[in-house]
Structures are given as C-alpha cells and as structure tokens.
C-alpha positions in Angstrom: 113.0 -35.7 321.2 113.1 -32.7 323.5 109.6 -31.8 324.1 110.8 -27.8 324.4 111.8 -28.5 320.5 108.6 -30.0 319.5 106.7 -27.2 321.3 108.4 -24.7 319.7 108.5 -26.4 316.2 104.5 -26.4 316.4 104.4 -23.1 317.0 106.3 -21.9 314.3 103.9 -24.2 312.2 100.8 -22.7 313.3 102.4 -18.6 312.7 103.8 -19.7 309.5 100.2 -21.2 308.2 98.2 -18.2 309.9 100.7 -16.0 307.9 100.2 -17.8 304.7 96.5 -17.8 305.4 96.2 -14.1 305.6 98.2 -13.7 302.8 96.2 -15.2 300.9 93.0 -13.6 301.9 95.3 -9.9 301.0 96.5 -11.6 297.7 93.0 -12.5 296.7 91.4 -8.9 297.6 94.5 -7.4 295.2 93.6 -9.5 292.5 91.0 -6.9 291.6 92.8 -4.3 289.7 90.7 -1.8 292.0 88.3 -3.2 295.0 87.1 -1.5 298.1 84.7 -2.3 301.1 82.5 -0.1 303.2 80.3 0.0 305.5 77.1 0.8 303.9 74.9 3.2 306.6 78.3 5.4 306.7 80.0 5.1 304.0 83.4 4.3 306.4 86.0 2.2 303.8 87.1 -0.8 305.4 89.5 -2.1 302.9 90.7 -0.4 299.9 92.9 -1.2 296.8 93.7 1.3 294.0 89.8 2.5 294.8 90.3 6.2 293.4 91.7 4.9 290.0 89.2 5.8 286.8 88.1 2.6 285.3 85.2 1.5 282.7 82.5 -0.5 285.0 80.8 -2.6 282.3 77.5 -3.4 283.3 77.5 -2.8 287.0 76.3 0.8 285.1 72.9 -0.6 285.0 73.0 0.3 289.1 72.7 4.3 288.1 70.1 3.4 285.6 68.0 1.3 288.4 68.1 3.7 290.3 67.4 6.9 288.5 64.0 4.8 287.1 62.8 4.1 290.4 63.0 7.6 291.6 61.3 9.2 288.4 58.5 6.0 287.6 56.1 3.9 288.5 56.3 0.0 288.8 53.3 0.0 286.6 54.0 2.3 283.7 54.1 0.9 280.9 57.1 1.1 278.0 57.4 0.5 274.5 61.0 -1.0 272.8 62.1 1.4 269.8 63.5 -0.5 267.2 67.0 0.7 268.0 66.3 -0.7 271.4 65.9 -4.1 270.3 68.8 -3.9 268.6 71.0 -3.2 271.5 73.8 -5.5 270.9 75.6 -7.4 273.8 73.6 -9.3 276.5 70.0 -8.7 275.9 66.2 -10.4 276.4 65.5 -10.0 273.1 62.6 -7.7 272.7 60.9 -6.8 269.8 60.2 -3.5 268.3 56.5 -2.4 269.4 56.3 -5.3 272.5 54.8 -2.7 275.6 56.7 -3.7 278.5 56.1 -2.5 282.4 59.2 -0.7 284.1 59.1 -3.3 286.4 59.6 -6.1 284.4 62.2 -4.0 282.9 64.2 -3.1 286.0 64.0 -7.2 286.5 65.2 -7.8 282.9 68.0 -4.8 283.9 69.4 -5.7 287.4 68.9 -10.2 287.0 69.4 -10.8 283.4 71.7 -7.4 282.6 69.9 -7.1 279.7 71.1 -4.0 277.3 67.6 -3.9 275.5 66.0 -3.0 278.7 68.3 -0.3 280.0 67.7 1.0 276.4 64.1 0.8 276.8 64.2 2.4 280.0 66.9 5.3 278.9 64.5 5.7 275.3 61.0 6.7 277.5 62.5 8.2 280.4 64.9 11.1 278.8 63.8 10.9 274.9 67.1 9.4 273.9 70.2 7.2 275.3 72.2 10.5 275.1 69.7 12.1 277.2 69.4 10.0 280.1 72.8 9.6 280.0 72.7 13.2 280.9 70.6 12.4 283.5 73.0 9.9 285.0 75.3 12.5 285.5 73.4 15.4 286.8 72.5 12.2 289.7 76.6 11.7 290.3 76.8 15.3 290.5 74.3 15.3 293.2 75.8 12.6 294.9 79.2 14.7 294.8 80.8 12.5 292.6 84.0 13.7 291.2 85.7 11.0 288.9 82.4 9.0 287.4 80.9 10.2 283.8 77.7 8.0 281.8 78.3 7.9 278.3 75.1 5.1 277.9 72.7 3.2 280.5 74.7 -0.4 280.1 77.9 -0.3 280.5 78.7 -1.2 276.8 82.3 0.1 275.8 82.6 3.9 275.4 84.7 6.8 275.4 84.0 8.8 278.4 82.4 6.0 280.6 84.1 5.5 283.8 83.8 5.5 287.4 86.1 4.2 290.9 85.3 1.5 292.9 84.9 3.8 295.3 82.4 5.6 293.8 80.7 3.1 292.6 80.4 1.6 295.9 79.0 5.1 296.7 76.4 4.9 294.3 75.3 1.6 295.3 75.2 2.6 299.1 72.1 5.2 297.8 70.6 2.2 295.9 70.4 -0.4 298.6 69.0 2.4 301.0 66.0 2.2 298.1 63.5 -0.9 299.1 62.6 -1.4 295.8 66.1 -1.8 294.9 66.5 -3.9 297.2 63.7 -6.0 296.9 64.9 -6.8 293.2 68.5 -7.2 293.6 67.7 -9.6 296.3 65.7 -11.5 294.3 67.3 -15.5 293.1 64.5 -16.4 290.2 61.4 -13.7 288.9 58.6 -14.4 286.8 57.4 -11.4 284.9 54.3 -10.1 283.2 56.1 -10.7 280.3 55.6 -14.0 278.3 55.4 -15.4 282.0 59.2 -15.5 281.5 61.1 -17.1 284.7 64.7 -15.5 285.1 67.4 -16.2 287.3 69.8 -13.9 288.7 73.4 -13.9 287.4 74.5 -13.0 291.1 75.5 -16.5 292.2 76.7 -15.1 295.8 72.9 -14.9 296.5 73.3 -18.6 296.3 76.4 -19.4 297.6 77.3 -16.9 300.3 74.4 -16.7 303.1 74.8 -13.0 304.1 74.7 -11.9 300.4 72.0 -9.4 299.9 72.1 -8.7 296.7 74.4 -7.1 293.4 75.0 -6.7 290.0 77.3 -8.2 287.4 79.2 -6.9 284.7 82.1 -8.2 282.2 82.9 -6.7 279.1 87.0 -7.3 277.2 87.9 -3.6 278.1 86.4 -3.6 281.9 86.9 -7.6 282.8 84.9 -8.4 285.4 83.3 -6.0 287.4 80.9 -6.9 289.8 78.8 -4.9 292.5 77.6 -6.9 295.6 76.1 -6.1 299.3 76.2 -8.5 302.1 73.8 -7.8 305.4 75.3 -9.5 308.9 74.6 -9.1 312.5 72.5 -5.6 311.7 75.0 -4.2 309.6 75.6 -4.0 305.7 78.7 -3.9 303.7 79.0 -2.9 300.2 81.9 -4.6 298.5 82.9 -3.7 294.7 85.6 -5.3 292.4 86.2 -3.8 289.0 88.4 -6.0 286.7 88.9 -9.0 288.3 89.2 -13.3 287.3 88.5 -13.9 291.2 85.6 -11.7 291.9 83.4 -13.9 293.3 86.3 -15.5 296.2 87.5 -12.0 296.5 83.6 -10.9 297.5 83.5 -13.5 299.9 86.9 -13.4 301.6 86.3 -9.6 302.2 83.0 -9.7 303.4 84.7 -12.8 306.0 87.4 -9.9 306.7 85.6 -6.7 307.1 82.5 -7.9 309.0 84.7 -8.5 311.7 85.8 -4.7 312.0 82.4 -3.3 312.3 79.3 -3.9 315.0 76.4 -2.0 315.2 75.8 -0.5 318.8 72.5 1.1 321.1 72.7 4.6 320.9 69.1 5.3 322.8 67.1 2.7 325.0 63.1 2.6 324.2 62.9 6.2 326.1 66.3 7.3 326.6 65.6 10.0 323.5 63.3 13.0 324.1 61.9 15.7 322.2 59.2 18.7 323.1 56.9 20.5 320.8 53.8 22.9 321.8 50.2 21.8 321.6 48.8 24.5 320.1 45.7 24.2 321.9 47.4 22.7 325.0 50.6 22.4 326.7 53.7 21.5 325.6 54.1 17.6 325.2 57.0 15.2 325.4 57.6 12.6 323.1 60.3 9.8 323.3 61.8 7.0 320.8 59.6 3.6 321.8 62.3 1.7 319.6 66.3 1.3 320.0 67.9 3.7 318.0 71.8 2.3 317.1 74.7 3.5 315.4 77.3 1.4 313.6 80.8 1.2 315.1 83.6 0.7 312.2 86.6 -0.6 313.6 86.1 0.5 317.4 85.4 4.0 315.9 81.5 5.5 315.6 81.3 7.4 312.3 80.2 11.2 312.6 76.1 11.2 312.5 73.5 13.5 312.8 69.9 12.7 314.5 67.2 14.1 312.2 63.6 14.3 313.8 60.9 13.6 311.7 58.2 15.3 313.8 55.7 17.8 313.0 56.6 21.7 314.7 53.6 21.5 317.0 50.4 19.3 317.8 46.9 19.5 318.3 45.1 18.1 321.8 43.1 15.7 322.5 46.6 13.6 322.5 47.0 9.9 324.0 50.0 8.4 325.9 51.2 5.9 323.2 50.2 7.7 320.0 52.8 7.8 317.3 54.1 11.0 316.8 56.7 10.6 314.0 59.8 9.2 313.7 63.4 9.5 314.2 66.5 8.4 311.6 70.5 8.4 312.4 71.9 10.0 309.3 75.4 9.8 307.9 76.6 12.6 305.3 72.7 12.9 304.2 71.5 9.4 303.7 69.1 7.9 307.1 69.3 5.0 308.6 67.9 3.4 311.5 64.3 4.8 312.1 62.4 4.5 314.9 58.9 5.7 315.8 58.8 8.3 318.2 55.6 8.3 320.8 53.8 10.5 322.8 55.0 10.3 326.6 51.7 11.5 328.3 48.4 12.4 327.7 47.4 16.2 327.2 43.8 17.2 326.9 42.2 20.1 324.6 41.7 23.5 326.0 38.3 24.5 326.0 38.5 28.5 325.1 38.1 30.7 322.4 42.1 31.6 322.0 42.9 27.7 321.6 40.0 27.1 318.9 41.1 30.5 317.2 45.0 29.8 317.1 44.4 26.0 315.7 42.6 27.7 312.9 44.8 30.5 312.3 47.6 27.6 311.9 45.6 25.2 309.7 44.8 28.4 307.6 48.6 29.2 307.6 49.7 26.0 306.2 46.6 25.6 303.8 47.7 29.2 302.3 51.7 27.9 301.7 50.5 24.7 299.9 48.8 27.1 297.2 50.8 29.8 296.8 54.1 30.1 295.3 
C-alpha cells in the first residue's frame, strides 16, 4: 500500500479522534443546564454556559450562610437548636431541641454534612428568625452587586423567590474562598467535632479524587438537580467552577478545571525590590520602603485583568527605624477583593532627630490620632 495513503489515512485518524475528544469535553461542560468557570483572584470567566439564567441553587445556598456567620461570629460562640430547628426537614445532623452547639461545629455540620438543622441554628441566633437572616443574605448580595440572586431561607430547601446564576454564585464563592476560615473548612476531607466526638466526612468527593480540588459544596434537591460549588488551586492560581442542575457534575468539574487551567498563569509583577513607596518620618527624614517578596498578577488567557495596587502602610513613621523592619504590606486587588500580599520593608536605616520640634510634632500626631479614636 502507498505509504503517502497510509500517512495521510493516519492523520485523518488522529484530527478525527482530537475532534471527538474535544467534543466531548464541550458536550460534558453543556450538560449542566447553566455552568461557568473563573478565575478566582479576578473574577475573569473562562468558560460559560447559560451562566446569567435565574435558577434555584439547592444547597450550595449554605455558601452565603458560611459566610455571612464567619464575618458576624466567633468560632467559639456558643448556639442553642430551637425546636423548629431540629425539625428542619431534608438532610440534617439530627439535633435536639435545647443541645448548645459551637458555631464552629455548626459551620462543619453546614459546609461537610449540608445539614438543614445547622443552617437553621445558625440563621435562628444570628438574625432572630430564618426570615431575618434571610434578609441578611440579601443585604450581603446587594453588597456584592448582585443583581439576579434573592434568599428566601439559609439551605437551599425549595422556595419561591430563591434563586441565583452560576455566575453569581461563582461570584459569591470567589469572596468565600478569599476567607481562611472558609477555606480551612471546605478543604477539609473527615472533622471531628466537639459535638458527641462525631467524625464527619465531606460530601465533596473531588477532594478525593481530583488532586488540585480545594474545596466546595454540594447541593441536590428535585426542583434544582444537582448543583454543586467547587474550587480547584494549580500552579499559584485558583479557579472557581459551578454547575447548577446537572447528572455529570462531578466529570464536568473535572474536565473544566483540565480545560481552563490551561488558559490562565500567574506572572511576576515586581521582583523583591522592584516596588517602592515614600512616607515622612515625622521626626526624621523621609524613608523608602520596598516589597521584600514577589508581588504577581494572574494572566487569563494571554490577557492581565485590570488591577489596582493597594498599600497597606501607615501615612508617616517614627525614627529610630532599621534597614529590614517591616513596614506593612502590599495587595494586588481586582474589582475590591486583594490578593497577593507581600510585606513591604524599610530600605535604609533613619535615625531620630534630637530637637525639641521633632519630640513636639510626634506628640502633636499621637495626640491627633488618640482624639479621632474617641470622638465621633
């Protein structure tokens, strides 16, 4: 046989199965009836299907009602379950009516187990009522600029009035895996809590079976299907990927993380001491001070998203100063929400000023900001 023929024959072979095989990956992320992927310092959509289209969300809800009790308790405070609590219906821990319970426990119970006692619990002593904190849910959307997501309840159960967008709901989980704790519990395979020493495994089996998984939350309920929330960390960047009503989430998850890392690398902005800043010693000289880490921006498909640099450094300093000493810190911020800090250093060494003026401005200053803590 002509070996021209067979050449040619072969390569048709190998285009037709890369063809098939990217169809498949496309077929798989449309199986979701709406699924997106960005990247998550950003916010930069890498893939997108039906994203903007109101759906319910299940229990991937109990991400707003995370995160809403991290930023309004503390780990240790301690709950108690209402009766009406405890008999939340749906997937549940089955607490009892009087048990006192820590919020962190809870958010474990919540975020591994998706239990609708706990987000009850949590909704009950935070806000007075479910109604309330559902109220609560939605002045945080607002904040976030959210235009197509409403709360109805803190679980996801089936309700009038409770929907969101993949792409917003990738929005809100892009604030909650900026949050450590968060992130420390979503990340977490099997907890043990305070609680009856109760060991619990995490429904989110891509912790288990994809290596770059980071973290998510389930959800299924007949009028959502499955809905699932997940985050995926590779190479120094992090993609948030969310599927709402799909029988394939967990492939889909997967073949879209294999996709989109590919479009996005994360790239040096500033070498140690490329940055610089200057601020006045009050009772010196003016002093620079210089990033001592790399400070990088992420790159989404050979494109670096709009940023801002936001200093976190005091207006002015006091001498003695040492070459070294950390000064404060820098971030990379994207539409509000940092990433990326680094510590910012002291590039020299300035000495105090031994006169009368210097003593006498450093206590005019201290005075000044003592005075605008107390008063209104």
């Amino acid at each position: 046989m002509n070996r021209s023929y067979i050449f040619k024959a072969s390569a048709v072979a190998v285009l037709l199965a890369c063809i098939l095989q990217a169809t498949c990956v496309y077929a798989r992320a449309e199986s979701a009836e709406a699924a997106v992927t960005i990247e998550a310092q950003s916010g930069t959509v890498l893939y997108q299907n039906n994203a903007d289209a109101q759906l319910p969300m299940a229990s991937t809800t109990k991400i707003m009602t995370a995160l809403i009790t991290i930023e309004k308790c503390d780990m240790s405070d301690i709950f108690t379950v209402s009766a009406s609590a405890a008999a939340a219906e749906g997937s549940k821990m089955g607490l009892l009516a009087g048990d006192k319970i820590s919020v962190e426990d809870l958010l474990y119970m919540l975020l591994l187990k998706s239990a609708n006692d706990a987000a009850e619990v949590l909704a009950e002593n935070i806000a007075g009522s479910v109604e309330k904190f559902a109220d609560l849910m939605n002045e945080r959307a607002d904040k976030m600029g959210l235009k197509h997501t409403h709360f109805v309840n803190p679980h996801g159960l089936p309700a009038e009035g409770h929907y969101t967008t993949a792409y917003e709901l990738a929005l809100i989980a892009r604030v909650c895996f900026s949050n450590p704790v968060f992130r420390q519990i979503v990340s977490t395979d099997v907890q043990t809590l305070t609680y009856h020493k109760l060991a619990i495994q995490n429904s989110n089996k891509l912790l288990r079976t994809y290596e770059y998984c980071i973290g998510g939350k389930t959800g299924f309920t007949k009028a959502a299907g499955r809905c699932l929330v997940t985050a995926a960390e590779k190479d120094g960047t992090t993609l948030i990927t969310v599927t709402l009503n799909d029988g394939d989430d967990w492939n889909d998850h997967e073949q879209l993380y294999d996709k989109c890392f590919g479009l996005v690398e994360r790239t040096m902005l500033y070498k140690p001491g490329e940055y610089t800043a200057v601020r006045p010693v009050l009772n010196g000289k003016e002093i620079k001070i210089t990033n001592s880490e790399p400070i990088y921006v992420v790159k989404c498909a050979g494109t670096v998203p709009k940023y801002e640099i936001i200093e976190n450094l005091l207006p002015m300093y006091f001498a003695p100063i040492d070459k070294g000493q950390t000064a404060g810190y820098i971030a990379v911020s994207y539409g509000g929400l940092n990433s990326g800090e680094a510590e910012m250093i002291f590039a020299q060494d300035e000495n105090q000023a031994q006169d009368k003026e210097s003593e006498f401005k450093k206590f005019e200053y201290n005075l000044r900001r003592l005075l605008q803590t107390l008063l209104p």
